[in-house]
C-alpha positions as CSV (number, residue, x, y, z in Angstrom):
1,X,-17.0,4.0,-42.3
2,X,-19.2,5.7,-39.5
3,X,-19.8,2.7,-37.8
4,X,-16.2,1.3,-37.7
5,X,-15.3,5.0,-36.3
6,X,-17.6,4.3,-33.7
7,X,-16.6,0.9,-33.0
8,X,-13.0,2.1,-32.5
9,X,-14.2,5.2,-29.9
10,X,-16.4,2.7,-28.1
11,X,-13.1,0.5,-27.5
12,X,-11.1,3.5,-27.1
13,X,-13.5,4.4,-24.2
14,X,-13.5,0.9,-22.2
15,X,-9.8,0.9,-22.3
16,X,-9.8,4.3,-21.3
17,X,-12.4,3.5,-18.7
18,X,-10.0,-0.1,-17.4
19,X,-7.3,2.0,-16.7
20,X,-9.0,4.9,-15.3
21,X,-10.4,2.2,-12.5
22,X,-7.2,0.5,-12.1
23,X,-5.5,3.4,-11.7
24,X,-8.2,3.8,-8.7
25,X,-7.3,0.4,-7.0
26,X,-3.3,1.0,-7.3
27,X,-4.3,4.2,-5.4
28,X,-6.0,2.7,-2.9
29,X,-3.7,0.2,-2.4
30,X,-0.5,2.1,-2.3
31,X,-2.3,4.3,1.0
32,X,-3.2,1.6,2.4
33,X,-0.3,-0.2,2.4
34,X,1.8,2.8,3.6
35,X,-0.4,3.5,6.3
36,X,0.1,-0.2,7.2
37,X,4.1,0.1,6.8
38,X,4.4,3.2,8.6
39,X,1.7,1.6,11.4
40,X,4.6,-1.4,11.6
41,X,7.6,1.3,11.9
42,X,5.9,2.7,15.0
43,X,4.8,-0.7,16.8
44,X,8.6,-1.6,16.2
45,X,10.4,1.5,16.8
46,X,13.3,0.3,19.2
47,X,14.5,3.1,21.7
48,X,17.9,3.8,21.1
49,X,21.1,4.8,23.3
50,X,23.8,7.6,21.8
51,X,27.4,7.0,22.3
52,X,29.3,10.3,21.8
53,X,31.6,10.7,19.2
54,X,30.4,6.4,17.6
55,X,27.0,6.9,16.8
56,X,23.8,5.4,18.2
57,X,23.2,1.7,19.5
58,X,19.8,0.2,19.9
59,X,19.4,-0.2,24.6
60,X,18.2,-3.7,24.0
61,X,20.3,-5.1,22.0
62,X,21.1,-9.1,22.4
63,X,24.4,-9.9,21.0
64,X,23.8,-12.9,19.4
65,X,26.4,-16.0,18.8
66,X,28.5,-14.2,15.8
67,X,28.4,-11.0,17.5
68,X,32.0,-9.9,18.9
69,X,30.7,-8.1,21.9
């Protein structure tokens, strides 16, 4: 009975001890990948005209063919 109690703790433990570590690499992974995002929001951060009273309009905007400009 002893031995299958320790059996059980010992499994108890490695699972304990995989999620523990993958918990870790999600971690690690979410920063970096934020860091990376907000990294991509500043490299492509489009300056940006106000019109009073309609809102505000990227200043290098291209109308493209479906645009109604």
């Amino acid at each position: 009975m002893d031995t299958n109690r320790n059996s059980v703790e010992s499994q108890l433990r490695t699972r304990c001890n995989i999620l523990e570590s993958q918990i870790d690499t999600l971690e690690k992974h979410k920063t970096k990948s934020s860091e990376k995002f907000a990294a991509n929001c500043d490299s492509q951060a489009e300056p940006w005209k106000e019109v009073a009273g309609i809102g505000r309009f990227p200043k290098n905007h291209e109308p493209d063919i479906l645009d109604f400009d």
